[in-house]
C-alpha atoms as an extended CHARMM CRD file, in Angstrom:
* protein
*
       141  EXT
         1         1  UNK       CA             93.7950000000       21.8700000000        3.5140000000  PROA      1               0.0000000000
         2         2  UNK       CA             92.6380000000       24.4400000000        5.9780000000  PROA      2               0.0000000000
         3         3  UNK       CA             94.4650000000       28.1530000000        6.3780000000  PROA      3               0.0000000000
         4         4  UNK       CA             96.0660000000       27.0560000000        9.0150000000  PROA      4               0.0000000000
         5         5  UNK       CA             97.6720000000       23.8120000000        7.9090000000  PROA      5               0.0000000000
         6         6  UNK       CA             99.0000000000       26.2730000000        5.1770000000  PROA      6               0.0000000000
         7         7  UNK       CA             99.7650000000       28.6650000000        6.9960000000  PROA      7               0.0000000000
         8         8  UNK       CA            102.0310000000       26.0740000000        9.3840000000  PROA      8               0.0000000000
         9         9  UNK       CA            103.3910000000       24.6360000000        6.1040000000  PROA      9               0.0000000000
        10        10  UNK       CA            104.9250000000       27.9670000000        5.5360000000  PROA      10              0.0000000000
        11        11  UNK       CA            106.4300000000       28.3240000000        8.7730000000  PROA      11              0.0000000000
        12        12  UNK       CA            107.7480000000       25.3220000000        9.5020000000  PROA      12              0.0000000000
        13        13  UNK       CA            110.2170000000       26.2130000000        5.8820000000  PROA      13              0.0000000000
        14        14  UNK       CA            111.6200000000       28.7050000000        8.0720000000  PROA      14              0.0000000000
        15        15  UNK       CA            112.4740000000       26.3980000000       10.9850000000  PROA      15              0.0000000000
        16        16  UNK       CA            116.2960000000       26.3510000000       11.6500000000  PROA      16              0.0000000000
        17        17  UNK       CA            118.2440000000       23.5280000000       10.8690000000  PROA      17              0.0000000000
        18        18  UNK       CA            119.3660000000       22.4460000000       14.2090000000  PROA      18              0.0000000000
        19        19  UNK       CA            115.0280000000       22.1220000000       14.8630000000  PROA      19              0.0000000000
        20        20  UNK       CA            114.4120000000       20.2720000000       11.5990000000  PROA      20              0.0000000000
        21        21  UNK       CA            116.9250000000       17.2840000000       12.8320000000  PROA      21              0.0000000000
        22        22  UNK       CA            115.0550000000       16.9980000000       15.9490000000  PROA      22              0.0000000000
        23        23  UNK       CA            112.7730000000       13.5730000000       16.1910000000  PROA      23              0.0000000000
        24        24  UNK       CA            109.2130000000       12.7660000000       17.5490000000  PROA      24              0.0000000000
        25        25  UNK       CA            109.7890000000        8.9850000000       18.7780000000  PROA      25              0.0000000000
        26        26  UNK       CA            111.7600000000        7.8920000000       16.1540000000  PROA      26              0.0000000000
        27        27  UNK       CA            110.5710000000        9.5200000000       13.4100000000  PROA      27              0.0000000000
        28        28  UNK       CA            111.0240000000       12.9660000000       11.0280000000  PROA      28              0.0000000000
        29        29  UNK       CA            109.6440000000       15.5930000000       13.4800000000  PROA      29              0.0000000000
        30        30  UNK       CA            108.3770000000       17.1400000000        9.4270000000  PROA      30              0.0000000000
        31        31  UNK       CA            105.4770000000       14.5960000000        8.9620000000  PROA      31              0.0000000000
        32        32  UNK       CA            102.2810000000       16.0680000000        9.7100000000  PROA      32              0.0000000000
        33        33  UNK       CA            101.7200000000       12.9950000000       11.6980000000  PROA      33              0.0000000000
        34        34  UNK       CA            104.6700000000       13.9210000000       14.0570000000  PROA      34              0.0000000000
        35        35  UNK       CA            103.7090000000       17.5840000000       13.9600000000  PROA      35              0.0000000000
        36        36  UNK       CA            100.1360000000       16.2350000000       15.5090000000  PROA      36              0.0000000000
        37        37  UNK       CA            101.8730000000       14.0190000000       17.8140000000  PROA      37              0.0000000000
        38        38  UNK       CA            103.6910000000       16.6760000000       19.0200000000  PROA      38              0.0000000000
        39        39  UNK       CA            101.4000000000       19.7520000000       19.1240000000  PROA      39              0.0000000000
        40        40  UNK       CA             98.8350000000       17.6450000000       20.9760000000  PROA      40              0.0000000000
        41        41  UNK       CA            101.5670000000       16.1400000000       23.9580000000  PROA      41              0.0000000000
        42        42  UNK       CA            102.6160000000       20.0680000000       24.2960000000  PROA      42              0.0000000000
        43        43  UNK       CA             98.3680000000       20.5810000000       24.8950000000  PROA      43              0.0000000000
        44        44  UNK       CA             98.1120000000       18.1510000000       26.9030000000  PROA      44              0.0000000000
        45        45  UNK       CA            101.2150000000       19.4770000000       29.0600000000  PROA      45              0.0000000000
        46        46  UNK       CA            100.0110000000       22.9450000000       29.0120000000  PROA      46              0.0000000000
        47        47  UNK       CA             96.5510000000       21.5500000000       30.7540000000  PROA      47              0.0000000000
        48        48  UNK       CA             98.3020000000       19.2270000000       33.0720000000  PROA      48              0.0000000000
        49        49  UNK       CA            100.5500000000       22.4080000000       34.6250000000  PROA      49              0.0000000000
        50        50  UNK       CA             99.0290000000       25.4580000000       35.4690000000  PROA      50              0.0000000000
        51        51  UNK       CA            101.8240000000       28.3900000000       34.3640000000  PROA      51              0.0000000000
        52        52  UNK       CA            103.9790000000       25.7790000000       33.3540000000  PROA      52              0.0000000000
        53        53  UNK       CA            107.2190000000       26.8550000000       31.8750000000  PROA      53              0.0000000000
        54        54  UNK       CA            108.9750000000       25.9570000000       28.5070000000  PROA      54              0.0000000000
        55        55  UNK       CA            111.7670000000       23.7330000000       30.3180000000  PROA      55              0.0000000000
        56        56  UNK       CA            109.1530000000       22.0630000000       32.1730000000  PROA      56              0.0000000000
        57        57  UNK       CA            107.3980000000       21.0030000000       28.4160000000  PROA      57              0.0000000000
        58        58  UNK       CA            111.0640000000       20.2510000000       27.2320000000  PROA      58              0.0000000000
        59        59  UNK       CA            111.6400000000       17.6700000000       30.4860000000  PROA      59              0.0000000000
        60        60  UNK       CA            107.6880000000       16.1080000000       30.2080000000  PROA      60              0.0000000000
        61        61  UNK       CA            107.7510000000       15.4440000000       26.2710000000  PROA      61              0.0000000000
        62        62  UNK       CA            111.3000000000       13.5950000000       27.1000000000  PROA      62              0.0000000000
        63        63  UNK       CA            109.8250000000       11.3500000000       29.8010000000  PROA      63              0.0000000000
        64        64  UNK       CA            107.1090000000        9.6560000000       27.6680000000  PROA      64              0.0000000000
        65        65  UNK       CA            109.5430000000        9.4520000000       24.8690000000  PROA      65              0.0000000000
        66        66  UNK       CA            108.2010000000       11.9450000000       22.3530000000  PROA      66              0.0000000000
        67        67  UNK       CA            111.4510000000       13.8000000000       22.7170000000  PROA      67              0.0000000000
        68        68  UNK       CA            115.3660000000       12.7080000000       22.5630000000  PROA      68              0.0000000000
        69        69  UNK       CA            116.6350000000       13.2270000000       25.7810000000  PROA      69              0.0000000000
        70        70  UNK       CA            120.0510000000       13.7460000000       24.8220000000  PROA      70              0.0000000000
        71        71  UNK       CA            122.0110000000       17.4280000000       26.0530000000  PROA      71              0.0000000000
        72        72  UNK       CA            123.2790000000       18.3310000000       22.8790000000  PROA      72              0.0000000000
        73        73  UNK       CA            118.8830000000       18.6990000000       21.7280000000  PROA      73              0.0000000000
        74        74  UNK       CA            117.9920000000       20.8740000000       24.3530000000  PROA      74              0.0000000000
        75        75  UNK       CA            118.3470000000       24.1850000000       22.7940000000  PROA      75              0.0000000000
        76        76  UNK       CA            116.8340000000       23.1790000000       19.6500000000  PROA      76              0.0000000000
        77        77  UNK       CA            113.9810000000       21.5370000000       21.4960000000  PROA      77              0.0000000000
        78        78  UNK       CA            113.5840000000       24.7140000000       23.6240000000  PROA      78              0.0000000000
        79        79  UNK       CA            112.7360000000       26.7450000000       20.6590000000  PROA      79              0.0000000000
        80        80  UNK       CA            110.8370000000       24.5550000000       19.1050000000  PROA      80              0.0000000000
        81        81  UNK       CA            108.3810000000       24.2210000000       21.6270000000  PROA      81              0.0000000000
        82        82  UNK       CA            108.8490000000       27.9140000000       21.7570000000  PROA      82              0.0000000000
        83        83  UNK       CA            107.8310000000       28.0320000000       18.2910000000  PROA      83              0.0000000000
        84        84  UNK       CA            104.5100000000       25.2540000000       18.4510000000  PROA      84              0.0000000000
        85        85  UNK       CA            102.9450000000       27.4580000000       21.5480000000  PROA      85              0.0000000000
        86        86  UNK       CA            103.1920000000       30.7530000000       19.5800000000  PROA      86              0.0000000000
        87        87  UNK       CA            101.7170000000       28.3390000000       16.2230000000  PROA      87              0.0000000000
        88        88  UNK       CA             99.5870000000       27.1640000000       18.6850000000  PROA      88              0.0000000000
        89        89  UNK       CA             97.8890000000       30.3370000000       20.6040000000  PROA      89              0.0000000000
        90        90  UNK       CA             98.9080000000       32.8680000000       17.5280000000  PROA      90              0.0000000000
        91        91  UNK       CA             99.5550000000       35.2900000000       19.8650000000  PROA      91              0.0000000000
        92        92  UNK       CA            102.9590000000       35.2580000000       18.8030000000  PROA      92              0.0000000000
        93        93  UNK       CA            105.5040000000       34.2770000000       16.0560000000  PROA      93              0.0000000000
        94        94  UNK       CA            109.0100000000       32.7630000000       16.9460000000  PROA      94              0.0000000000
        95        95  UNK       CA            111.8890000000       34.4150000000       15.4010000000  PROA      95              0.0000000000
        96        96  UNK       CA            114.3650000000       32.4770000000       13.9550000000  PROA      96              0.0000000000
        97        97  UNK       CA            118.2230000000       32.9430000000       13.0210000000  PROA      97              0.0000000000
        98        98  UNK       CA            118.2270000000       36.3320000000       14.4450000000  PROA      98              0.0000000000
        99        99  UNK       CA            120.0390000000       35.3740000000       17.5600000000  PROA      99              0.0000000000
       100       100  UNK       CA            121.4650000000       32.4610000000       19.5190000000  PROA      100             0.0000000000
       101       101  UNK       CA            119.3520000000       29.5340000000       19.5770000000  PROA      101             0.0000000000
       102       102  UNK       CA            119.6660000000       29.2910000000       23.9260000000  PROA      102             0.0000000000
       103       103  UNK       CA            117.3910000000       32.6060000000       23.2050000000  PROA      103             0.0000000000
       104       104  UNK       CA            113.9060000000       33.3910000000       22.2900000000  PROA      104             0.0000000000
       105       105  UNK       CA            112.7740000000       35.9930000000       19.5440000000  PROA      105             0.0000000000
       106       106  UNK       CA            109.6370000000       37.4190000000       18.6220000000  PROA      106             0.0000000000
       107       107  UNK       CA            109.4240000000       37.8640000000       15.1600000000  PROA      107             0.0000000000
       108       108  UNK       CA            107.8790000000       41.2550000000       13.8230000000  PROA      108             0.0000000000
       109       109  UNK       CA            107.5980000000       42.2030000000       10.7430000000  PROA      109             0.0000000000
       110       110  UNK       CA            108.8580000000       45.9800000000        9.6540000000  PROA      110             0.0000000000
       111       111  UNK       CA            105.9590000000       47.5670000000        8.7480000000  PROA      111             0.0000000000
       112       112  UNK       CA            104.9520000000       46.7490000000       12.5470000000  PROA      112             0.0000000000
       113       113  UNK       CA            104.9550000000       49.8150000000       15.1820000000  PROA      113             0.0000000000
       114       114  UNK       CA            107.8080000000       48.2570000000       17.2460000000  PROA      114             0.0000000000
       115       115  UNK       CA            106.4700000000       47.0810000000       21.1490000000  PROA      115             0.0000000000
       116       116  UNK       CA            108.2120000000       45.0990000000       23.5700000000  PROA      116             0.0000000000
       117       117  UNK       CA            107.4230000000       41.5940000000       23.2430000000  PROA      117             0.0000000000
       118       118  UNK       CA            107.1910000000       41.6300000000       27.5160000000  PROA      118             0.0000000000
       119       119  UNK       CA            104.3560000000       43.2570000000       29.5600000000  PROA      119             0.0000000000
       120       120  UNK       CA            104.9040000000       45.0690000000       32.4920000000  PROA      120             0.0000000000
       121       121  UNK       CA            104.1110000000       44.1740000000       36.2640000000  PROA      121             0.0000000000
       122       122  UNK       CA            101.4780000000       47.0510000000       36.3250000000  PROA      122             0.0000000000
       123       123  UNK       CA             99.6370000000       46.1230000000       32.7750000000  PROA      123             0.0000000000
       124       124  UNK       CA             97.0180000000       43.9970000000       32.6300000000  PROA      124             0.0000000000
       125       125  UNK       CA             97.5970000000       40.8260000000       30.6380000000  PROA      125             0.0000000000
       126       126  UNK       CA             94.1950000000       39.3300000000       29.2210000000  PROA      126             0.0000000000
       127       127  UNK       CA             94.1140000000       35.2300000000       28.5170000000  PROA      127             0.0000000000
       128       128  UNK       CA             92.2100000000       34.3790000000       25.1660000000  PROA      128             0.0000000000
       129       129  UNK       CA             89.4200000000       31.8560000000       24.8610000000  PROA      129             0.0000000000
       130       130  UNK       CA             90.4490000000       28.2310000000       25.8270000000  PROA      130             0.0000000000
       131       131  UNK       CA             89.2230000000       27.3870000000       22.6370000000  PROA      131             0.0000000000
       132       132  UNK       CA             91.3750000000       29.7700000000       20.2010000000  PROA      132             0.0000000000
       133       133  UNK       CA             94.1990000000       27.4710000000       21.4330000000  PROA      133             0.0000000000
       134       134  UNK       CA             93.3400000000       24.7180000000       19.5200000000  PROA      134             0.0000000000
       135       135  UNK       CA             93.3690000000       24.8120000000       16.0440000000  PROA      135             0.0000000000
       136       136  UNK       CA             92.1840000000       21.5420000000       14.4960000000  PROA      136             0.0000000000
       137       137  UNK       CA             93.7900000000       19.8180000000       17.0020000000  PROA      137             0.0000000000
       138       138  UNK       CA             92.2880000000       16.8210000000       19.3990000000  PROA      138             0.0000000000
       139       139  UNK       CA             91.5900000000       17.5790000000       22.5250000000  PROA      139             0.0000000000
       140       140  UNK       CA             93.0740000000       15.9800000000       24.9600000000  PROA      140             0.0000000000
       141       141  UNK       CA             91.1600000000       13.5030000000       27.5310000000  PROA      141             0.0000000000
């Protein structure tokens, strides 16, 4: 097991209830089989839409199925794909059960010096490699 499949591991124990109910297909969205299914159709989304936006994931991975597309999911699903592209880049860690679940947290930790999770219009924002995206993940064709 790599760092990182530990690493997730430990994460996804902190994953809200209403997330760990959600379903990939038809199936426990827990299995690291799922988990792969998913984190790859959220890369290959990503790619397909330049600046594409978390509802916009939500909508795609419900068209081909990989989603329920059932109302009463949508939250949950929100932050969980919330939570896969900050597991995903590491650029950020989701926060959970520190506020509603129709909003998104940043975790921090304490002993962090605190910073806005949000850059400003006049900052510079610099992307990371493609490849530090992917972390033993397929690409996608």
């Amino acid at each position: 097991m790599s760092w990182y499949d530990a690493w997730l591991s430990q994460q996804l124990k902190d994953i809200p209830y209403c997330i760990r109910e959600l379903r990939v297909g038809s199936n426990s969205l827990l299995t690291k089989s799922c988990l792969d299914r998913l984190f790859t159709a959220i890369e290959c989304v990503a790619q397909e839409i330049e600046g594409v936006f978390i509802d916009e994931i939500v909508a795609r991975l419900q068209e081909i199925g990989i989603l329920d597309s059932a109302d009463k999911f949508l939250d949950a699903q929100k932050l969980l794909i919330f939570a896969v592209l900050g597991w995903q880049s590491m650029l950020y860690q989701a926060a959970f059960n520190v506020c509603s679940v129709r909003e998104l947290a940043i975790h921090q930790d304490s002993d962090q010096p605190i910073q806005s999770p949000f850059v400003s219009a006049n900052e510079s924002v610099r992307q990371p490699p493609a490849s530090s995206t992917i972390h033993n993940r397929e690409i996608c064709d």
